[in-house]
N, C-alpha and C positions, 0 to 999 in steps of 0.2 A: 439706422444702423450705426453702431458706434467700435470702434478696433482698438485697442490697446494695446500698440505696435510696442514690440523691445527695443531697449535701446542698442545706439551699439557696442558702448560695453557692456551689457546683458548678455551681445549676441557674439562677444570674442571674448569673453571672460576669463582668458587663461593668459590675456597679459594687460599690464595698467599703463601701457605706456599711450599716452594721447595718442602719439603719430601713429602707432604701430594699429589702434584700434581705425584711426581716420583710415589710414591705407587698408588695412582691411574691409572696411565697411565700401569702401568707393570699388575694388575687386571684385567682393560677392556682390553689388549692385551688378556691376556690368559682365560678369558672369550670369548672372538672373535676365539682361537685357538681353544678352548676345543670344540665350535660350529660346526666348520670346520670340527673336528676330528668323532665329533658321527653322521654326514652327509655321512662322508666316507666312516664310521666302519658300518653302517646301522641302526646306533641306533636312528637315529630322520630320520623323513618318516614323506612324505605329507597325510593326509587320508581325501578323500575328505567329506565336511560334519563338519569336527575336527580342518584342520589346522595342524600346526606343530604337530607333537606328539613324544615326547621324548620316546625311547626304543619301539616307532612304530611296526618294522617287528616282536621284541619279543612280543608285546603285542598282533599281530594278529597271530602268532605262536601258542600261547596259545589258543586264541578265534579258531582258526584250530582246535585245538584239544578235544576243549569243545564242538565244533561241531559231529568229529568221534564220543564220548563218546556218545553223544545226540541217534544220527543214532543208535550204535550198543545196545542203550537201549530202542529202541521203537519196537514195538510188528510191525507185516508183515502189519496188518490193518494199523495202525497208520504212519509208515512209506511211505508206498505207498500213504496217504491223502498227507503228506506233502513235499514228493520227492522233489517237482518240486520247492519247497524254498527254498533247504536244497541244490540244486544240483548249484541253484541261487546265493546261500550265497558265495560255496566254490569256484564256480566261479570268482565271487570277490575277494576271499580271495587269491587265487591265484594270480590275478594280483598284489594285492595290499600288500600282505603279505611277498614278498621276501626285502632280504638284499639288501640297496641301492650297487650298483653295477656298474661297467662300460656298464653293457649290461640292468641295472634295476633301475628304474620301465620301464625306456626306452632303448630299442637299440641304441641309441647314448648318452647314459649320459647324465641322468638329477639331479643335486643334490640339494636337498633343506638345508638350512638351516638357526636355530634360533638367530634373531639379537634380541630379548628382553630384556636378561639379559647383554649385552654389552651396548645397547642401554640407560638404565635405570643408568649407570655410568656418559652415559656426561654430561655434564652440561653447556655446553657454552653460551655466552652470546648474542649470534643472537636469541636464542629461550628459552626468559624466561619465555613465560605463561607455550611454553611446559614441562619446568623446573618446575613448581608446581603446575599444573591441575591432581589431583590424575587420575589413570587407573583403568581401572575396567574390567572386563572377560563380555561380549556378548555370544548370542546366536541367532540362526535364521538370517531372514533376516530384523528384525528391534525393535529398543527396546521399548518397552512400558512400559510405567507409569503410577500410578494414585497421583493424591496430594491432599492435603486437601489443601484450598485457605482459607479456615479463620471458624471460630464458633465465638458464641454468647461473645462476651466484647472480643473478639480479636482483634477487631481494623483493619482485614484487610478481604478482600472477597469479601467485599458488603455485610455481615451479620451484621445484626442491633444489635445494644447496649440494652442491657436491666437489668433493676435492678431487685435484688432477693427478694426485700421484698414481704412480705407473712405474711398472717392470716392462721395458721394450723388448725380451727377449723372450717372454714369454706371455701377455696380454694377448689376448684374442677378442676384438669387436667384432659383431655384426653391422655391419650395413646392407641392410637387403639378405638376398642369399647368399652374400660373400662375407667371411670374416678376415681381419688382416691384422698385424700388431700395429698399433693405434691408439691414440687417449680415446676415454669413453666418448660418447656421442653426445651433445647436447643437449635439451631439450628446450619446446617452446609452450606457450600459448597464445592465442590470440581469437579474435571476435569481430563478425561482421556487423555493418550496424543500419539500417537507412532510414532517414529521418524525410519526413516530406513537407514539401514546402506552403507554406500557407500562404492569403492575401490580406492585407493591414489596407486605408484606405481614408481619409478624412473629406468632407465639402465645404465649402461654404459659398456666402451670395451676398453681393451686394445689388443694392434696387437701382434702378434709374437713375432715381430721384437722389440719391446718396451722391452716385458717381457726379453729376451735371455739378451740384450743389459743391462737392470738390475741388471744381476746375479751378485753376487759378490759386488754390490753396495745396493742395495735395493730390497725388495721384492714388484715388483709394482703390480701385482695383489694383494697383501694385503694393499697398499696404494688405489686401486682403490674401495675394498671392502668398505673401510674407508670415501674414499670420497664420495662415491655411500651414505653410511646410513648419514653422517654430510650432502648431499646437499638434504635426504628427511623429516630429523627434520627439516630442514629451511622451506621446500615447506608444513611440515605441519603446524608448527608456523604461517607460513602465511593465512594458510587455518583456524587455532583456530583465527585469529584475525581478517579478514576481508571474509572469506570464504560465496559467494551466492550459495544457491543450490537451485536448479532445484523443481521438482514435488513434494512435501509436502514440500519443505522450501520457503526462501521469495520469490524465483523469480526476474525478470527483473525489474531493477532503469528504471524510465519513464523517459524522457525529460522535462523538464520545460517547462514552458507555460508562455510566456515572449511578451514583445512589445521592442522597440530599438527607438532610436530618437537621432541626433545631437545637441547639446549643448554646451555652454562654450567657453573658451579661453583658449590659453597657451600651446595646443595640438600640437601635430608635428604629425600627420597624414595626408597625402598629401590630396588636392582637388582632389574629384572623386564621384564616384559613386559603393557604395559598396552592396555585400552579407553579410550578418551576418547569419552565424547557431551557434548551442549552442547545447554543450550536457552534463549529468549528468556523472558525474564521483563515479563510485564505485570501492571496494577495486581490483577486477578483471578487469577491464575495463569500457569503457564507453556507454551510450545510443546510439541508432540512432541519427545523428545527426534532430533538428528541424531548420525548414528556420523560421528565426524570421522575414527579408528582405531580395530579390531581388535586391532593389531597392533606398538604403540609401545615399540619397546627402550630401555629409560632406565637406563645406568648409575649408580654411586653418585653424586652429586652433583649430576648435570645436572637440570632446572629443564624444565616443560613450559608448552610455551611454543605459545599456541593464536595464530593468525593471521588476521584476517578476509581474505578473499579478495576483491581490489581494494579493501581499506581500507572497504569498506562497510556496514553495522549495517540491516538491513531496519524497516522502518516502525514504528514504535508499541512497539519492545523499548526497557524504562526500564533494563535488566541482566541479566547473563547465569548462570545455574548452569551449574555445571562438574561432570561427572561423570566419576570415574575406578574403574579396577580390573581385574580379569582379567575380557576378555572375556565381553559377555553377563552379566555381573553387572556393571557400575559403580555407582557410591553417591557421593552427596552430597557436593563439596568444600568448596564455598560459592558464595557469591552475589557476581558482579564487576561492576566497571566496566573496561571495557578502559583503555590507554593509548595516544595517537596520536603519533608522534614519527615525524618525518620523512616523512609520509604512509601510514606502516603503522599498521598498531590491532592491537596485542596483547593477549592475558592472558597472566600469567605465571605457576604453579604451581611455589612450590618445596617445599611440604610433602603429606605424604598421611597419611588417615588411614582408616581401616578401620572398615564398621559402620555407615555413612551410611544417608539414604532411598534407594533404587533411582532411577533412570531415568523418569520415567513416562513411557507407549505413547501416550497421547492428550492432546489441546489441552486446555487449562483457561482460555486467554490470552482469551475472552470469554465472556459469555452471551446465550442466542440467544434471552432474554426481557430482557435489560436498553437500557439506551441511554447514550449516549456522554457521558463528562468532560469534565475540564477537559484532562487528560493525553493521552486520547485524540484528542482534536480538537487540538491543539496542537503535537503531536508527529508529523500527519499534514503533510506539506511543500503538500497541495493546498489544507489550510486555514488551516494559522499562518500569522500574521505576518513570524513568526522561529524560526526551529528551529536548535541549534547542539550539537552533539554536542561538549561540551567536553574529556571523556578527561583530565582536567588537575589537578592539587591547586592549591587556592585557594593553600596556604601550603605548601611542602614545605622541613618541617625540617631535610631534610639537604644544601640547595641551594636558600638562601631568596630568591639572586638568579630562581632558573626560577617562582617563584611566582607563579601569575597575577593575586591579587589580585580586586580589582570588575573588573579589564577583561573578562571575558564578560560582565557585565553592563552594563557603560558600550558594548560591541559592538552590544549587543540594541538601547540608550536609540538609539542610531546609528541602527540601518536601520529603527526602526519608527517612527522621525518621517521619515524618505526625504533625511538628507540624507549619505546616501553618494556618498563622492567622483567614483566609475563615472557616476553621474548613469542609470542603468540602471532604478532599480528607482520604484515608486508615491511620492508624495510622499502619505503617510497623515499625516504630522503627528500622529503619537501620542502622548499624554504620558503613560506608563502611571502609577497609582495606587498600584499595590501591588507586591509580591514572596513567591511564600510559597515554601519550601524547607524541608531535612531540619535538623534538629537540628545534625547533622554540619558540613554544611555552613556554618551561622552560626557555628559555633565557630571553623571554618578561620581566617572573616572576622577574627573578634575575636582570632588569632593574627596573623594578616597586619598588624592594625593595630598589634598589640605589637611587631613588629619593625618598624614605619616609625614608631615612636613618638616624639612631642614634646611638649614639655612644656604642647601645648593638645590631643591627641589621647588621653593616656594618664598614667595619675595613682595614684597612693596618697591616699586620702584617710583622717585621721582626726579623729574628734570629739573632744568632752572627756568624753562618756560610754565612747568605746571607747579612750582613750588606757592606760590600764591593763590591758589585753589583748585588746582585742580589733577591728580595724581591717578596713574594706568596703576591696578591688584586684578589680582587673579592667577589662576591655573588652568592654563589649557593644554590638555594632552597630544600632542601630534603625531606621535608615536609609539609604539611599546616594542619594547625590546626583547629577542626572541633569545633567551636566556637558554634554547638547544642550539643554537647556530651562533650567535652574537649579531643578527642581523637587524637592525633596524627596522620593523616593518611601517608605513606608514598607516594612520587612522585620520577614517574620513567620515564624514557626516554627510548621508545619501539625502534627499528630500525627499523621498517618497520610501523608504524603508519602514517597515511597519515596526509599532513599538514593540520593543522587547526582543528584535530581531538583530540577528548580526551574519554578515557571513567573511570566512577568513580565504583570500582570493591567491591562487597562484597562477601566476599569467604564461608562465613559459614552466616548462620542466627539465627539470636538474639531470637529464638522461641524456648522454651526450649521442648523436645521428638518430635521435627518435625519430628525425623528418615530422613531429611534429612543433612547429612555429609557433603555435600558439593554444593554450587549453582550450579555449573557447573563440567561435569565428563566426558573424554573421555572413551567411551566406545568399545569395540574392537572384534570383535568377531576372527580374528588374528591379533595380536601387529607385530610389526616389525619379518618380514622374508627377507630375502632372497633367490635368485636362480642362481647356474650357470649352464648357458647353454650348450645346447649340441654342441661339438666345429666342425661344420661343414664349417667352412673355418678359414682360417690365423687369425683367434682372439680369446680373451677369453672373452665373456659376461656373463654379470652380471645383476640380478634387482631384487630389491625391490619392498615388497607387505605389504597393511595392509588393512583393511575391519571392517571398524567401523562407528562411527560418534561421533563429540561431543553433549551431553546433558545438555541443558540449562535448569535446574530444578526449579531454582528461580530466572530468570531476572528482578522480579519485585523488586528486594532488593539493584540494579545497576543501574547503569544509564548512559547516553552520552551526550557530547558537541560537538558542529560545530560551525566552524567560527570562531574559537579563533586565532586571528592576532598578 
């Protein structure tokens, strides 16, 4: 067994200071011991219904005994009604109410324990949404909401505008069956919502022989503990940022609905006779594949050239795999963003190579126990703010006039404050906060900005330490500036954001007593626990649990881009 523990500036990453990482790292140790210890000692107990519950066996020791008190204060009538509750209860109580123990709650030791308050210390930099998406305490098995979506001169809902002028001497409103002189009456909208909670969940084990072979060097069961909660913040990070779920969320990415044709020169694709399938890539996987062709003759040279049909790209596809080869066998070409010129959206294949993955027969594009992202909800046109299939290079080197530069982004800053020119759309007054995107994609930027370069944009600089070899150039973008608002928005570089993907993030809304805190909320009805198992052969296991979901309360104030090249 081998671990590859993080370090501790890995695991506090949001400051460089030695001491502040050392005092950190010595906290979440003995916040992770002190856990360990009230597992042991019996003072945290699973109670089913509750979740972890700190000083548990005490707490149902006492509900025991609130119970006797109950019994020997009820009259023979009364008592005899409710026996068969009461005999019910302590039933329960008994299983559930002793000290965790070697023989308890199970004959083989079972110990639960809370990773929350550890959990809530890292801060690494693989998992920065889940580093600032507040948490919030759940209940049941899913969370419901209501919101108000917009009232009269707010600008957002679909509630119409209307001016207050008024004659008081002669106005007459209805309210009900009474009319009285009055300004008009206002109107509202709003929507109920309830999202249900799902279970996330990791293991892992070390053998015997690992842990013995340790002593004296490390404690690898507490390295594995470690590694067990650092690899389920990752797996949920990815689930806040690209997460499908199943039955009340978005569901399965469709396949595209495409035509194919050979064209062109210049290709290095050998003469044959090809299959083409294609299938939609989402943050989880991909579509069934669809047969676009059987049967595609490509001379030497010519270039396969796939076409969406009516220029259209189906819901929730962040990119497309391309499979070619002799029918019934195609294999892997790569993974695309189409291109849109002129109102068509192509891909264009001028190479092939032989030996790929196959085709796959079945969807992978969600799971039918998880729930929905940031990508997922944003990329759906009935919940974003802004959805804009860009098809486009930020910066294209060999035609640096067509380069788009921030205008897909200064696009988005447009329609999600409402003040496009149509005068059509919600007056949301958005000022988004953030930006995260591909690696890729911020490089484009920091090229873009090398060719519009001046002498306050873009620089050489050297010191008097590096002036004898050694000199800091470049352009890195940290920001773009929201040229509707003048606000700074920060850009960030996700690691797990898929290429060609961006989403534009507003964390709070510009609506003063909306009561809502925050756009988005993980909700948890248990936050991070753990479990070690009962040691019934040569190992010690280990796993992680949590049962919540994230709430997307105001996606309309956010927005997404595709196809940023």
């Amino acid at each position: 067994m081998g671990y590859a523990a993080p370090t501790p500036s890995e695991m506090f990453s949001d400051t460089q200071d030695p001491a502040q990482v050392a005092a950190r790292f010595e906290d979440y140790k003995g916040k992770l011991a002190a856990s360990h210890a009230k597992a042991a000692q019996g003072d945290t107990a699973f109670v089913p219904g509750q979740g972890i519950v700190v000083d548990g066996s005490r707490r149902q020791a006492a509900l025991a005994e609130r119970v006797e008190a109950i019994t020997k204060g009820l009259s023979a009538d009364q008592l005899t009604a409710i026996q068969g509750d009461l005999d019910a209860l302590k039933g329960t109580l008994a299983d559930i109410g002793k000290d965790i123990t070697l023989t308890s709650p199970l004959s083989s030791g079972l110990v639960p324990y809370d990773l929350e308050a550890p959990a809530k210390l890292l801060v690494p930099r693989m998992t920065p949404l889940r580093n600032s998406i507040p948490r919030g305490k759940g209940q049941g098995t899913a969370r419901q909401f209501k919101r108000i979506l917009g009232w009269t001169n707010s600008g957002v809902g679909g509630v119409a505008d209307a001016m207050a002028f008024m004659d008081s001497q002669s106005i007459s409103t209805a309210f009900g069956p009474i009319s009285l002189r009055r300004g008009a009456k206002i109107a509202y909208a709003a929507d109920e919502k309830s999202v249900k909670y799902v279970e996330q969940g990791l293991s892992d084990m070390v053998t015997w022989k690992a842990q013995f072979a340790g002593q004296g060097f490390q404690d690898v069961r507490s390295l594995s503990q470690t590694a067990l909660l650092w690899a389920t913040m990752g797996a949920e990070e990815r689930a806040i940022l690209f997460g499908r779920g199943g039955s009340g969320y978005a569901g399965a990415v469709a396949a595209p609905t495409t035509t194919v044709a050979a064209s062109g020169t210049g290709a290095t694709i050998p003469a044959a006779t090809y299959g083409v399938k294609i299938t939609s890539v989402a943050g989880g996987g991909e579509s069934a594949a669809a047969t676009v062709s059987s049967s595609l003759a490509v001379t030497l040279g010519q270039s396969i050239v796939i076409t969406f049909t009516g220029g259209t790209e189906p819901t929730g596809a962040l990119a497309y795999n391309v499979y070619v080869g002799p029918a019934g066998s195609e294999t892997f070409q790569g993974t695309f963003s189409p291109t849109t010129a002129g109102g068509t959206t192509t891909i264009t294949l001028s190479s092939y190579a032989a030996g790929g993955a196959a085709a796959p027969a079945v969807d992978t594009t969600f799971n039918s126990q998880g729930y929905d992202g940031f990508l997922a909800v944003l990329t759906d046109p009935a919940q974003t703010g802004y959805l804009k299939r860009v098809n486009g290079k930020i910066f294209d080197s060999a035609t640096p006039a067509n380069s788009l530069g921030d205008k897909p982004f200064q696009d988005a800053f447009v329609r999600l404050y409402g003040a496009d020119a149509v005068g059509t759309m919600d007056k949301r007054l958005a000022d988004p906060d953030e930006i995260w995107l591909d690696g890729n994609a911020r490089r484009a930027l920091g090229d873009y900005l090398k060719l519009n370069a001046n002498s306050n944009s873009y620089r050489i600089a050297l010191t008097e330490g590096e002036a004898l070899g050694g000199a800091r150039i470049g352009s890195v973008v940290a920001g773009i500036a929201n040229q509707v608002t003048g606000k700074m928005v920060d850009l960030n570089v996700h690691p797990y954001m898929p290429k060609g993907a961006s989403i534009i993030r507003s964390r709070n809304l510009p609506v003063p007593e909306s009561e809502v805190s925050a756009t988005s909320e993980v909700i948890n009805v248990q936050d991070y626990m753990a479990v070690d198992w009962p040691v019934i052969q040569f190992t010690y296991d280990a796993s992680t649990y949590m049962f919540g979901t994230l709430v997307h309360y105001a996606p309309g104030w956010s927005g997404a881009l595709l196809g940023l090249q």
